[in-house]
Steps between C-alpha positions, in 0.01 A plus 500: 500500500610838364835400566502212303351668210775755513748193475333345223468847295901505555581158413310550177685812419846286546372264239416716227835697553668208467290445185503796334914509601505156295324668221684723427817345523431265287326753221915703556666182353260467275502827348890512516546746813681385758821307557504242135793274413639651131482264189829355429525332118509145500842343348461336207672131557619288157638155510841437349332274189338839449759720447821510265852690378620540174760231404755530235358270189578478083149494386331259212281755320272408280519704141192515296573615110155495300549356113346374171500125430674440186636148248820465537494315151267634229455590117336665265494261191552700156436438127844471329341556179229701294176247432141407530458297816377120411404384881578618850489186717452651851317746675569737851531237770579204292839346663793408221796309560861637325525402142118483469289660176275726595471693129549427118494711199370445162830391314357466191682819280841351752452159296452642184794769532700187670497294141541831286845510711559148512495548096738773497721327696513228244479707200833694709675164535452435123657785403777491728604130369522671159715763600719268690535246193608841304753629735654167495491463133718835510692433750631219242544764266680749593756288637549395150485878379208416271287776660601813686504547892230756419256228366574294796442773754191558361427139509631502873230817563193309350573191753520730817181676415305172474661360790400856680132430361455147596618647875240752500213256414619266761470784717184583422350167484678462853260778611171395318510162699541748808224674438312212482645322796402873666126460366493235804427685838606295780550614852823662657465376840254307712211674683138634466395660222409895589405721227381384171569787241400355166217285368461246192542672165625791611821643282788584718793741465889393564591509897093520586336351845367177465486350860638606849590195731542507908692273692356444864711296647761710613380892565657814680405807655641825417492659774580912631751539781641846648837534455548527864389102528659401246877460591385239748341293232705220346471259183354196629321603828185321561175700458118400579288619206115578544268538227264698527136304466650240584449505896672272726746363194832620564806363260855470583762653280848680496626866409604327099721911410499838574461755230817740579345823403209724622167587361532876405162567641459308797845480601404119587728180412345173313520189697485169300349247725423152353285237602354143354118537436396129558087480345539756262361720776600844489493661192708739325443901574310406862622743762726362778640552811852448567646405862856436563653466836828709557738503830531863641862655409550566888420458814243705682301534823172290450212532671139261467239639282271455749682760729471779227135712470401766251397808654350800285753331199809453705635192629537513900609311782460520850824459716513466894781748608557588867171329588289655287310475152685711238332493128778521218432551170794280315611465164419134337713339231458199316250234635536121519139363528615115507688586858245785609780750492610852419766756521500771707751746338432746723312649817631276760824428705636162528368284791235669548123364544231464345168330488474252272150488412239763480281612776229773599428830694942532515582833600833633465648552889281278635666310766634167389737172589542161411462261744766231609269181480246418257128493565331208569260350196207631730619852525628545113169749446605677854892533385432901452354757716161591414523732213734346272343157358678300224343616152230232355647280192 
């Protein structure tokens, strides 16, 4: 009996060995002591749909020149003589047709100084049928030697005057009936009335404001372009015009002339660009917009938009060279947002790749390669290691 007590109090000590043995192996690996396998970083994998290289391309940029809408045909209509006005037929907004009267004066001292030159006139042609019935009577004369030349010269003198006299009150009969013909206003050019300067029975002055008139129907921007732009702008290029509160309108026009000399102060070009304004809808003096398309001068290494980040202001890249992440800040030219694309005029070498769409926790020298074959449909949110997870749209 004491013998197998002895063997039980032995067997138990085995066991708890054992256990305590377990113990505290397992709190070693816990706790990091012992033999541990080291942490190796996980290779970032990218499918080839994922990835691109800068290809040689000549660019459609897209040049945007703000601008003031303007008429191309408008005027300012002015008295062309000194009266009291009898009726102005129109007022701001009204729309006249070419040839239309929109004012008259009161012609009534025209009329009366019309007849007191109509008289003269007559009273001129009296006297010059006189004089001409004299001179003739001398001319008879002195061919017979019953009067001097002297007498006949001085006939001869007498005629010419009159005849100078009854020219003169032609003349200014002539511009009586102009006058009066001038007393009725009528309008230069078709178009919508704008400004209104005078009112009924108001006196005027010679070469004073009566009426300003807009046409709508044909309008341009004048727009500001650098000088840098403008050698690749060209009479005639088409141009989308916006206007601004006028949301979602946009109207097609063309590049009508190019002033050929700078602003002193800006050092900016005018741009002429014309368009038809069908409704009457924009308005001259709006603000525009102006957008003209224009084919790069060269050809340049292009990369997607999509593929270029801003980081702390600088546009960056990141490349796989040598199996590895490498972020490159590059230098970005023009951009073409109708094909997604941009230059890259600098900060990369030819061929090399990059990813073409934007992606989180990157770190430069990670590990990284792009797999032969793409992904299967179910594994497109698995096609990185964890770590690096396409960016949210």
């Amino acid at each position: 009996m004491a013998l197998d007590g002895k063997r039980r109090r032995i067997v138990l000590g085995v066991v708890v060995g054992v256990i305590v043995a377990g113990g505290v192996a397992a709190y070693a690996a816990r706790s990091g002591h012992g033999a541990t396998t080291p942490d190796v970083a996980a290779t970032l994998e990218f499918q080839p749909n994922q990835v691109s290289v800068p290809v040689q391309r000549r660019l459609t940029y897209e040049l945007q020149l703000p601008g003031t809408v303007q008429a191309l045909s408008q005027a300012v209509v002015r008295s062309k003589l000194s009266a009291v006005i009898k009726q102005v037929d129109v007022r701001e907004g009204d729309s006249v047709g070419a040839g239309q009267i929109v004012a008259e004066f009161d012609t009534a001292p025209l009329r009366a100084l019309l007849a007191e030159r109509e008289a003269g006139l007559a009273s001129a042609k009296a006297n010059l049928e006189q004089a001409q019935r004299t001179r003739e009577a001398n001319a008879q004369l002195v061919q017979r030697n019953f009067i001097t030349q002297n007498a006949f010269d001085s006939a001869d003198a007498t005629f010419q005057a009159q005849k100078a006299n009854v020219e003169a009150s032609q003349a200014q009969l002539a511009q009586t009936q102009l006058q009066l013909d001038d007393a009725v206003v009528r309008a230069p050019i078709s178009g919508l009335v704008a400004r209104r300067y005078v009112q009924s029975g108001e006196k005027v002055g010679m070469d004073a404001q009566l009426l300003s008139i807009v046409n709508l129907s044909q309008l341009e921007v004048q727009a500001q372009a650098a000088v840098s732009d403008v050698a690749r702008v060209l009479p005639g290029a088409a141009a989308d015009v916006e206007i601004e509160g006028l949301s979602g309108t946009r109207f097609h026009g063309r590049v009508d002339r190019i002033n050929p000399s700078a602003d002193p102060g800006s050092r900016s070009i005018d741009l002429y660009v014309s368009f038809p304004n069908e409704h009457n809808l924009v308005r001259t003096g709006m603000f525009a917009n102006v957008r003209l398309h224009l084919a790069a001068d060269r050809e340049s290494p292009t990369l997607p938009l999509s593929a270029i980040q801003t980081d702390a202001g600088q546009p960056v890249v990141w490349a796989i060279k040598d199996g590895h992440l490498a972020r490159r800040v590059v230098t970005v030219g023009r951009r073409d947002q109708q094909s997604q694309l941009a230059e890259v005029l600098g900060g990369l070498d030819a061929g090399e790749q990059v990813l073409a769409s934007r992606f989180d926790n990157l770190k430069d020298g990670a590990p990284a390669r792009v797999v032969a074959a793409a992904a299967p449909a179910s594994a497109v949110a698995g096609a990185v290691a964890p770590g690096a997870v396409p960016a949210s749209r």
